[in-house]
C-alpha positions as CSV (number, residue, x, y, z in Angstrom):
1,X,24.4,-9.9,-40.0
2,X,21.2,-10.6,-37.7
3,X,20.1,-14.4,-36.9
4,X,16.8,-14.4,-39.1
5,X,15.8,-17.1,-36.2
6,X,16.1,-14.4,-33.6
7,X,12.8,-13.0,-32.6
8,X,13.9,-9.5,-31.6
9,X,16.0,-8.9,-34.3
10,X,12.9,-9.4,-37.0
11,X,11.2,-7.0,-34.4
12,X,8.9,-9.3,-32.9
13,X,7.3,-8.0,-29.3
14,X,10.2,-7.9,-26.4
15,X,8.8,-10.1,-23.9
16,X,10.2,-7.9,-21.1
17,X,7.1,-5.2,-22.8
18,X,4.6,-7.8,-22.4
19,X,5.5,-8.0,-18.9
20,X,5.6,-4.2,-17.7
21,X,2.0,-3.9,-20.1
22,X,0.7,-6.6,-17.5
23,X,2.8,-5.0,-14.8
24,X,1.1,-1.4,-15.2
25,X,-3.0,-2.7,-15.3
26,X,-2.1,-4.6,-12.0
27,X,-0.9,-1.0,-10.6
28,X,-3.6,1.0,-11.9
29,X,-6.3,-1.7,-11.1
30,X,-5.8,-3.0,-7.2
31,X,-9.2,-2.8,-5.9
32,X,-8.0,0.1,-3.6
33,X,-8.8,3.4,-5.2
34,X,-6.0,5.0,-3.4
35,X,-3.3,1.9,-4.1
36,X,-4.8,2.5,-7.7
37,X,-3.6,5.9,-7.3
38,X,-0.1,5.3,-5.1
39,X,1.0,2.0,-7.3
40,X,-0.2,3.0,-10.8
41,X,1.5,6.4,-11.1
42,X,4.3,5.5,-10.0
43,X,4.7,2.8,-12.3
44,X,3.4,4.7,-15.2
45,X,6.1,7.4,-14.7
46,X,8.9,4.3,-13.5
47,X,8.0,0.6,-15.1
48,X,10.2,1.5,-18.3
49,X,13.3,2.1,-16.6
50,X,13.3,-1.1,-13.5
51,X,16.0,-3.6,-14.1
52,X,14.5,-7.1,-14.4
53,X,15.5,-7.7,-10.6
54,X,13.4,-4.5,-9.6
55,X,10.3,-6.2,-11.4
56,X,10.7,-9.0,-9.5
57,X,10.6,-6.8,-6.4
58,X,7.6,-4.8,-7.6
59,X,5.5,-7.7,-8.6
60,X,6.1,-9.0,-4.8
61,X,4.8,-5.9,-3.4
62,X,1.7,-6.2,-5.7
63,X,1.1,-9.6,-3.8
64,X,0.4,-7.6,-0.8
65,X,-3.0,-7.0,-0.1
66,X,-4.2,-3.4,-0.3
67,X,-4.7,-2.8,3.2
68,X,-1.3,-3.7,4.1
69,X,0.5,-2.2,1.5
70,X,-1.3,0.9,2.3
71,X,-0.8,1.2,5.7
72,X,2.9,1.0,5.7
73,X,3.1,3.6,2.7
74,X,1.3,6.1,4.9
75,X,3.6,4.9,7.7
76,X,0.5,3.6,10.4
77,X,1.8,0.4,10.8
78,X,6.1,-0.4,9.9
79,X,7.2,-2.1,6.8
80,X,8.5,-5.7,7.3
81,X,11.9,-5.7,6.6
82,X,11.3,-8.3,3.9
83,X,9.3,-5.5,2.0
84,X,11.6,-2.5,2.8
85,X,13.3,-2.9,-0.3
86,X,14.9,-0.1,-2.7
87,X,11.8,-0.2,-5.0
88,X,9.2,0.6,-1.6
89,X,11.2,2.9,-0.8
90,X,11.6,4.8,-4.5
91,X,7.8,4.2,-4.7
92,X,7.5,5.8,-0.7
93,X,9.9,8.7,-2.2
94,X,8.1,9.2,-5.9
95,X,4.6,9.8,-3.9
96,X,6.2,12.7,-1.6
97,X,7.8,14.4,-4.1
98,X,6.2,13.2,-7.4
């Protein structure tokens, strides 16, 4: 039988969904139309299936600014190797082949 204390078994909001909600306007809302575009499809077609790690990595990259982020997504200027991270590089991969 369920804990009646526990939140998620009474169905109350997972806060993990909270998260990815916030997650997903930061994406589609950078300032950068073309980061708009690059960051928020890919997390509109991904957020729901990164590990908790893999937001952690994401939300990093969104501290990038713009500019930087979008130069070494279009490969003008090298990732530091402190971004290259599984998640750039499934975000690199998602906009070449969708």
């Amino acid at each position: 039988m369920p804990d009646p204390s526990d939140q998620t078994a009474r169905g109350a909001p997972d806060p993990q969904d909270a998260r990815r909600k916030r997650m997903l306007f930061r994406c589609q809302h950078r300032g950068m139309k073309e980061m708009d575009i690059l960051l928020g499809n890919y997390a509109k077609a991904r957020l729901n299936t990164l590990c908790n790690d893999d937001l952690d990595t994401l939300e990093r990259l969104m501290d990038v600014p713009d500019q930087d982020l979008f130069s070494w997504m279009i490969g003008s200027v090298p990732v530091p190797a402190n971004y290259d991270t599984p998640v750039y590089r499934a975000i690199v991969e998602f906009q070449r082949t969708g």
